[in-house]
ROBA-960990 format. One line per 10 residues: number of its first residue (from 1); their letters; for each residue x, y, z of N, C-alpha, C. Coordinates in steps of 0.02 Angstrom, whole numbers, plus 32768, in hexadecimal, padded with zeros to 4 digits. Each point is the difference from the previous one (the first is absolute). Layout:
NUM) a) X,Y,Z,X,Y,Z,X,Y,Z | ...
% end
This chain:
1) xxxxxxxxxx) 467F,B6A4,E81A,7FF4,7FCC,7FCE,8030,8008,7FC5 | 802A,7FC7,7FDC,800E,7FFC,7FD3,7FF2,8005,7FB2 | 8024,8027,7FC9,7FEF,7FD7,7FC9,8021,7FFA,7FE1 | 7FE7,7FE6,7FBE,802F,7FF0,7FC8,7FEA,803A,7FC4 | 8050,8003,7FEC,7FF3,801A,7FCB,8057,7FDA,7FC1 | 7FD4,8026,7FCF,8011,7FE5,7FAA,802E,8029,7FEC | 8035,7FF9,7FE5,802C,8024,7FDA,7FEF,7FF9,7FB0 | 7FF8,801F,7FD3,8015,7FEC,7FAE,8014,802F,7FF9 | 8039,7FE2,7FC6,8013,803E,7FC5,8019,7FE5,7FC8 | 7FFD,802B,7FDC,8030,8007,7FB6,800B,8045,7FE8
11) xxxxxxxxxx) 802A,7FEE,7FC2,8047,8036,800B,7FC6,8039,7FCF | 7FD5,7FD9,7FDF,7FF6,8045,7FC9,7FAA,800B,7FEB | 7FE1,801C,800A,7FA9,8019,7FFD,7FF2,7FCE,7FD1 | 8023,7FE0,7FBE,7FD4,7FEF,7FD4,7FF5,7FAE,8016 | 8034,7FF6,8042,7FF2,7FA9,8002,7FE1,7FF7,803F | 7FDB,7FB7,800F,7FC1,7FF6,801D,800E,7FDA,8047 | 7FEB,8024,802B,7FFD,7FF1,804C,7FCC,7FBE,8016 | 7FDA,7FE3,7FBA,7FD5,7FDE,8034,8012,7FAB,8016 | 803F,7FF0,7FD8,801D,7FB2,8022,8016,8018,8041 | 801A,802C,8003,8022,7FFA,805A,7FB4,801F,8021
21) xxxxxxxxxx) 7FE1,802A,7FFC,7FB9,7FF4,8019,7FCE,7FDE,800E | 8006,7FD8,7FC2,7FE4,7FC8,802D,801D,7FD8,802D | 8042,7FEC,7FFB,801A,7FDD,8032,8003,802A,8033 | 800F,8036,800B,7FEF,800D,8042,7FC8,8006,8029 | 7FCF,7FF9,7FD5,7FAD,8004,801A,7FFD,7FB5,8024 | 803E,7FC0,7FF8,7FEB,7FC1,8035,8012,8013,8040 | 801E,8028,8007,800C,803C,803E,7FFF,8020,8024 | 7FF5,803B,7FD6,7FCE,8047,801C,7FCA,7FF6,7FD0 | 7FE1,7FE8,802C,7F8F,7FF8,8005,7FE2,8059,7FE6 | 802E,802C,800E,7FC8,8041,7FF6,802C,8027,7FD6
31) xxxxxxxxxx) 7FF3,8007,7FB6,8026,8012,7FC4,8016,804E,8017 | 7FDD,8019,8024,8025,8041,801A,8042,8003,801E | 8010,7FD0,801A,8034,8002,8020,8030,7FE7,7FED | 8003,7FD9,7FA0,8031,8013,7FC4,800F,8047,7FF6 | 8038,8010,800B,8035,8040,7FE8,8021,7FEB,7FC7 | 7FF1,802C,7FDF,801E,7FF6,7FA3,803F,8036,7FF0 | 8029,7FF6,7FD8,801E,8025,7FDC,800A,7FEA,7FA8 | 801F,8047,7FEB,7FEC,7FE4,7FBA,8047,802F,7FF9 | 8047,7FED,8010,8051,8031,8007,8029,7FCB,8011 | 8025,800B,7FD9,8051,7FF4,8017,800E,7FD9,802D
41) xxxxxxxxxx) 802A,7FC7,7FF3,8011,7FEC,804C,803B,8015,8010 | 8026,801C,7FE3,804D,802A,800B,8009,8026,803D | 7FDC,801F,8015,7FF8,801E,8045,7FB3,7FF2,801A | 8001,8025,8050,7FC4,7FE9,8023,7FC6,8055,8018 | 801D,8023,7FC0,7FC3,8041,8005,7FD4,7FE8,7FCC | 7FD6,7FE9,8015,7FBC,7FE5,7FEE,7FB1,801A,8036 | 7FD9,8016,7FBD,7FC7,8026,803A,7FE5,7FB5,801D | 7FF6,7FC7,7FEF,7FC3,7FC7,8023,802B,7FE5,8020 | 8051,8012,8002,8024,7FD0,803F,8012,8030,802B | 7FF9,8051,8003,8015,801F,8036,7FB3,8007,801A
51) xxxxxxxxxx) 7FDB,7FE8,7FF3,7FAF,8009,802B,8000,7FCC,8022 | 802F,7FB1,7FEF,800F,7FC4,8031,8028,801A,804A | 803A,801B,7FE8,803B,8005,801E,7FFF,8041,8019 | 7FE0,802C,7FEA,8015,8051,8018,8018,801B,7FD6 | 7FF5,8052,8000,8022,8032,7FCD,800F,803B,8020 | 8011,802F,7FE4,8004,8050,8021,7FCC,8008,8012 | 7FC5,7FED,7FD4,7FBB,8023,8019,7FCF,7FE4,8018 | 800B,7FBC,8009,7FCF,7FB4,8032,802D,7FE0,8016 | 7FCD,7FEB,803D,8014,7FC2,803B,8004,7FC2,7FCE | 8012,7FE0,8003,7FFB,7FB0,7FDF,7FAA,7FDF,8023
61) xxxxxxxxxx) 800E,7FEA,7FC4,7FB1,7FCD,8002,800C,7FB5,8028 | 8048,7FE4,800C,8007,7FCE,800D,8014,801E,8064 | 7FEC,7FC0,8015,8005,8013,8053,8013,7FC9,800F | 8018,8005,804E,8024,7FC0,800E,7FDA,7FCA,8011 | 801D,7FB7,7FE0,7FCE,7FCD,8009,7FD2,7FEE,7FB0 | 8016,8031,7FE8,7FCC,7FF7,7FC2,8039,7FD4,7FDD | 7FE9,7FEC,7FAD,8020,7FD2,7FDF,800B,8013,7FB6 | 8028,800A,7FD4,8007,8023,7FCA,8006,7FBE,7FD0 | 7FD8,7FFA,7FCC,800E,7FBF,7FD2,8009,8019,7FBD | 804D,7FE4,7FDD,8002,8007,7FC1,8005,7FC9,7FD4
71) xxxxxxxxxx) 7FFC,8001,7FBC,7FF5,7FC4,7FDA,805A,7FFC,7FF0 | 8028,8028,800B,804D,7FE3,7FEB,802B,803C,8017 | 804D,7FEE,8018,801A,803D,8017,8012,8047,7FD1 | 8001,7FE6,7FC8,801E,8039,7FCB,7FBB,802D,8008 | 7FC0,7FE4,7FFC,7FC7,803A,8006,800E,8031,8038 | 8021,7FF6,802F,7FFF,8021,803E,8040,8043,7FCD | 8042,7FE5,7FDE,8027,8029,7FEA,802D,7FD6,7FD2 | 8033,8030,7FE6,8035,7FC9,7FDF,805B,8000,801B | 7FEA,8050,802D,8047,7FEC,8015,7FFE,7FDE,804F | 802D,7FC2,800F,8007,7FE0,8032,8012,8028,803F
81) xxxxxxxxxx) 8030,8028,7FEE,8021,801C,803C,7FBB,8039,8031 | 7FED,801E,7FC5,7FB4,8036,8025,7FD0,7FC3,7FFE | 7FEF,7FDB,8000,7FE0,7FB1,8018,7FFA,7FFE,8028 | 8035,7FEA,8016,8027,7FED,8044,7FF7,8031,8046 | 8002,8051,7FE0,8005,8029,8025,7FAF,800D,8007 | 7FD2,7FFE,7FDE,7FB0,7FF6,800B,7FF8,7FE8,8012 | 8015,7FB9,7FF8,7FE3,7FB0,8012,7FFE,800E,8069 | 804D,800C,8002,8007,8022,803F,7FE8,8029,8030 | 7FD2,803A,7FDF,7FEA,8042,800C,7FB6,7FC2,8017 | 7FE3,7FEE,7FD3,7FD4,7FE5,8006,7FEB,7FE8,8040
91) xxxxxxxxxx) 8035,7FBD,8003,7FEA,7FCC,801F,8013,800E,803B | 8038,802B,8014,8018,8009,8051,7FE7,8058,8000 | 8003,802A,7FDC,7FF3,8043,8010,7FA6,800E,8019 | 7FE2,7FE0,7FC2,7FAD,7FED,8017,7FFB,7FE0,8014 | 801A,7FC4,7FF7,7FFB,7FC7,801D,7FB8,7FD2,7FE8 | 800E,8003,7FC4,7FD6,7FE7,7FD0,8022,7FBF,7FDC | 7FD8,7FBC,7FE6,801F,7FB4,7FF3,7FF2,8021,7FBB | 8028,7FE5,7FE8,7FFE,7FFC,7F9C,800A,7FB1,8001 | 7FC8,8003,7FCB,7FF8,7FAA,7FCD,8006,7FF8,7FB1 | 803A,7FF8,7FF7,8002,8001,7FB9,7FDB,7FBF,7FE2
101) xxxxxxxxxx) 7FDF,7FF2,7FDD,7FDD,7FD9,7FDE,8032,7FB0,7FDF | 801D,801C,7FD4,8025,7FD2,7FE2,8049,8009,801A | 800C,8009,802D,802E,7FDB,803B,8006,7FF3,8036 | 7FD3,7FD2,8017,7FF0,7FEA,8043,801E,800F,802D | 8048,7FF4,7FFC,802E,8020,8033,800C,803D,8026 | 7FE3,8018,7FC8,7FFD,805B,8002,7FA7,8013,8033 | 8008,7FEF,8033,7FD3,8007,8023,8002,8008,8049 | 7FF3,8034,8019,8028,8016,8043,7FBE,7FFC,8040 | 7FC4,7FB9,7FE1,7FE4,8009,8040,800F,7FCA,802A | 8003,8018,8042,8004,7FC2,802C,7FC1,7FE9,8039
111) xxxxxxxxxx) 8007,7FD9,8017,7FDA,7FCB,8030,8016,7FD4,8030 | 7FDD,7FE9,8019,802C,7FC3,8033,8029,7FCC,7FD9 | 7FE6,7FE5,7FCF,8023,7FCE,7FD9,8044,8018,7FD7 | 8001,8048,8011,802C,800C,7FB0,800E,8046,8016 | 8039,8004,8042,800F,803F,8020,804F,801F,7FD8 | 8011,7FD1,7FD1,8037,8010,7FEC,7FF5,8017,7F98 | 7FC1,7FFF,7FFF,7FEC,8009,7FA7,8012,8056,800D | 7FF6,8040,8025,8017,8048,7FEA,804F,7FE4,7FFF | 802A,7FE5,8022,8041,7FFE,7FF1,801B,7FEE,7FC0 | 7FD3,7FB6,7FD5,8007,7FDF,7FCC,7FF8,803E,7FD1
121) xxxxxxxxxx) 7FC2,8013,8003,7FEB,8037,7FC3,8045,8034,7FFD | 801A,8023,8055,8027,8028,7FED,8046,7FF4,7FDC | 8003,7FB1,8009,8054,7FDC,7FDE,7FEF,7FF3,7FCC | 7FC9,7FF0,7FDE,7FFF,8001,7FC1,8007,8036,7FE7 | 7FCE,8041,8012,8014,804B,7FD5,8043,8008,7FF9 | 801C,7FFA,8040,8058,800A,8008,8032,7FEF,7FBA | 7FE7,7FAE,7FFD,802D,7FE1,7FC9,7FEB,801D,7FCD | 7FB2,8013,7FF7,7FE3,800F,7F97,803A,804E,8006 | 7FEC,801C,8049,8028,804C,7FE7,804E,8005,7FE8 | 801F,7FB1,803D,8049,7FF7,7FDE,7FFE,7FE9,7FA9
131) xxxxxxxxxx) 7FD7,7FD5,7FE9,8002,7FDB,7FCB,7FFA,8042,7FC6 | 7FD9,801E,800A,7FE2,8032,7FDD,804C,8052,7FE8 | 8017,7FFD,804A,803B,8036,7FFE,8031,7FD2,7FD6 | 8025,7FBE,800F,8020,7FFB,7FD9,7FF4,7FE9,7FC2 | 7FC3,7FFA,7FEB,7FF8,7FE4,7FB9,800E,8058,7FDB | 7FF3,8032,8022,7FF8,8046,7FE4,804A,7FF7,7FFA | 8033,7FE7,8024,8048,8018,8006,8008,7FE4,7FC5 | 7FF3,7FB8,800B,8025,7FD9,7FB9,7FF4,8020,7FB6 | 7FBA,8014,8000,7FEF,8014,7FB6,801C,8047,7FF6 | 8020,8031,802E,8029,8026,8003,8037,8000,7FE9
141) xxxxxxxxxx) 801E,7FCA,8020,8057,7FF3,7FF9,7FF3,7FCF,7FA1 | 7FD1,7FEE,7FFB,7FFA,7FDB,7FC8,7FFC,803E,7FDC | 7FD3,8024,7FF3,7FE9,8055,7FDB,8057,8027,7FF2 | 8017,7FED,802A,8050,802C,8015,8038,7FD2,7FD4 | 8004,7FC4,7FFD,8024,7FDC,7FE1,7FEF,800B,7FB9 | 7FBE,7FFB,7FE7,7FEA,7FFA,7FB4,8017,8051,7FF1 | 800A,8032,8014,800C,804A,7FFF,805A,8002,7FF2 | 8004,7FDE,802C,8064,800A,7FF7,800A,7FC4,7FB8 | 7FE3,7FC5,7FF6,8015,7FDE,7FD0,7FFB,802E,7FC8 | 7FAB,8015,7FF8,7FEA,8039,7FCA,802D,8033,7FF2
151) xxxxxxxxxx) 8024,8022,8024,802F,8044,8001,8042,7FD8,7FF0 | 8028,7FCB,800F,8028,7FD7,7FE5,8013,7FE8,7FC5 | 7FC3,800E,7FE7,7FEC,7FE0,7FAF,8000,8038,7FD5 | 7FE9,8047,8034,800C,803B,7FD8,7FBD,800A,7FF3 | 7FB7,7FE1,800A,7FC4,8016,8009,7FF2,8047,801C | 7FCC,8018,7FDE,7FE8,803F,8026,7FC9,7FEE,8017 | 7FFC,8014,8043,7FB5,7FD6,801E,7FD7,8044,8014 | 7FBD,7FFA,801A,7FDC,8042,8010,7FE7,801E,7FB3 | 7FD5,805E,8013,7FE2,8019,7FC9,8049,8009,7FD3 | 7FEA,8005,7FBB,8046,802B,7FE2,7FF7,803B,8005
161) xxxxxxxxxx) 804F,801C,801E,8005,804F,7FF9,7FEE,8028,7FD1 | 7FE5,802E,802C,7FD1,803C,7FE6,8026,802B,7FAA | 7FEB,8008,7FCD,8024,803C,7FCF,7FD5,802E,7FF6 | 8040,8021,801B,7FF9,804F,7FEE,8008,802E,7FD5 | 7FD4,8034,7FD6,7FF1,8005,7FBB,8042,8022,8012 | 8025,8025,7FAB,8028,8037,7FF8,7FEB,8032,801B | 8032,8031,8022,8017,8048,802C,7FC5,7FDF,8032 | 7FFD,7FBF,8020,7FD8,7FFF,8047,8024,802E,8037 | 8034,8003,8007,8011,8030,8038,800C,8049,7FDD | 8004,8001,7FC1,7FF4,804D,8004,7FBC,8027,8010
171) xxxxxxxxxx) 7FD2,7FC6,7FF4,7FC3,8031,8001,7FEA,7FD2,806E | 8018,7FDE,7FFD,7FDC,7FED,803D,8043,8040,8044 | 8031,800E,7FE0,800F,8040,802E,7FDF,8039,8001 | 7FF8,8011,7FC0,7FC9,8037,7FDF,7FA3,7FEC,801F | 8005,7FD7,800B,7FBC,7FFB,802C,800A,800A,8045 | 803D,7FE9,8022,801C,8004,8055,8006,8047,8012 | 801A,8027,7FD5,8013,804A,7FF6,7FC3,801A,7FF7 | 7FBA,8001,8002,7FD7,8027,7FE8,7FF7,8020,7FBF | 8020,7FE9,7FC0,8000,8023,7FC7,7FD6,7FE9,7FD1 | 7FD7,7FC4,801A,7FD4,7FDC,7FC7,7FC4,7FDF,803F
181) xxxxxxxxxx) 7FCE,7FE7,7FE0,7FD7,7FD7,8042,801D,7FB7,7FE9 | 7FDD,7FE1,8033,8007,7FB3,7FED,7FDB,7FFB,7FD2 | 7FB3,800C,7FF8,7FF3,7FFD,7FB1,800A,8006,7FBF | 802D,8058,800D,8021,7FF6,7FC5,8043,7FDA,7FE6 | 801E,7FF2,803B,802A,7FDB,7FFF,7FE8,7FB1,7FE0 | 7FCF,7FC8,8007,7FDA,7FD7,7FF9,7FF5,800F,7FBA | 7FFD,8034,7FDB,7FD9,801A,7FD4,804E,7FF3,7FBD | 8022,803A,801F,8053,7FEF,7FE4,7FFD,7FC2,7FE3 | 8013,7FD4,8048,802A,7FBF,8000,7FB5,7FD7,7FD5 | 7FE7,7FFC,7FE9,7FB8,7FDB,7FFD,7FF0,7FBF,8033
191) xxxxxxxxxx) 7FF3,8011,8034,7FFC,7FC2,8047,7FBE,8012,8010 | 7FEC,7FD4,801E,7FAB,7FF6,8018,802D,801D,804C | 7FC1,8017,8029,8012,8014,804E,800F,7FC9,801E | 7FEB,7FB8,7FF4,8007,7FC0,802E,8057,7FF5,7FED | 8019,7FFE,7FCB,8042,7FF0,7FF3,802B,8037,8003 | 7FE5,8048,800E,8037,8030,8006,800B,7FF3,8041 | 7FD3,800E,802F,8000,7FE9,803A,8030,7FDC,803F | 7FFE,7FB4,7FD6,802D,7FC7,7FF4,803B,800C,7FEA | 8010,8039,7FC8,804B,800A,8001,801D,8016,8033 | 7FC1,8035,800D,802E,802B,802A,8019,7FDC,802F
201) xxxxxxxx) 7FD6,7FE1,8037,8008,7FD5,8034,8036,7FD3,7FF9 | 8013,7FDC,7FCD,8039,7FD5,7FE6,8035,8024,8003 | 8006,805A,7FD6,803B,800F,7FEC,800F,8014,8052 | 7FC3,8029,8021,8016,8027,804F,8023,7FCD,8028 | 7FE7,7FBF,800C,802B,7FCA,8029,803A,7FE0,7FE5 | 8013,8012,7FAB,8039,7FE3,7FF3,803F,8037,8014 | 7FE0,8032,800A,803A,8038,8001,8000,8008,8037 | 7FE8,7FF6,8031,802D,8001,8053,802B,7FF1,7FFD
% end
């Protein structure tokens, strides 16, 4: 026997799961079988979507024949390309239909009337994943252009470089050498541990 089950999420504990819950309840009839997350959509290590799909340490909850419904694709994640590669895992590895809500298209079940809708669903993911990679390119090569005009103009872009109090390298050799601690060194130079720290790290990678 088949079932259905519910995807929700959002990215952060303090915001509220229950608009896409209810819409998925015209759905899945038995609120148990809503899987929630309350993380990130940046990647797909999530505890309520590896209890769908599988993890190191469970079988997946979804079996073949069953039906996975979400209220929009970004809830599922935000990058296209691991989308694509789930969306995939999903639908041919389990062999499980996904129904995205608010894009009809995006619906991989079929029937006698409509033996060609898993193909539709999969040419649409195809194009959002192309649309999606090159809109990342463009705002790239756009990010890259505004950077060379900026440096052209003689802008300094990024944090401003770090300063370093008087005799910083006399006493930060005198700390490398064992002749002082870093505290007292901190103590010397008058630096909090978070910004001595930070020098150091600045001055160690400028001097390679």
């Amino acid at each position: 026997m088949s079932n259905v089950y519910g995807y929700a999420r959002v990215s952060s504990i303090d915001q509220n799961l229950d608009r896409q819950i209810e819409q998925l309840k015209e759905f899945v009839l038995d609120s148990r079988y809503i899987v929630c997350d309350k993380a990130s959509g940046k990647d797909f290590d999530r505890k309520g979507y590896n209890l769908l799909v599988g993890g190191e340490n469970n079988a997946p909850l979804l079996r073949s024949g069953d039906l996975l419904v979400i209220t929009s694709l970004d809830r599922l994640g935000r990058n296209y390309s691991e989308i694509k590669h789930q969306w995939e895992y999903i639908t041919h590895t389990l062999q499980v239909d996904i129904k995205v809500l608010d894009m009809p298209l995006l619906d991989t079940r079929t029937n006698d009337q409509s033996l060609d809708k898993r193909f539709i669903a999969d040419l649409v993911l195809q194009i959002l994943s192309y649309t999606a990679e090159k809109e990342r390119a463009f705002i790239k090569k756009r990010q890259r252009q505004g950077i060379d005009v900026a440096k052209a103009k003689g802008k300094v872009l990024g944090r401003p470089q770090a300063t370093y109090p008087q005799e910083w390298e006399k006493f930060y050799k005198k700390w490398k050498d064992g002749e002082i601690t870093a505290v007292q060194c901190m103590d010397i130079l008058s630096l909090k541990r978070t910004t001595f720290y930070k020098l150091v790290k600045g001055f160690e990678s400028s001097s390679k």
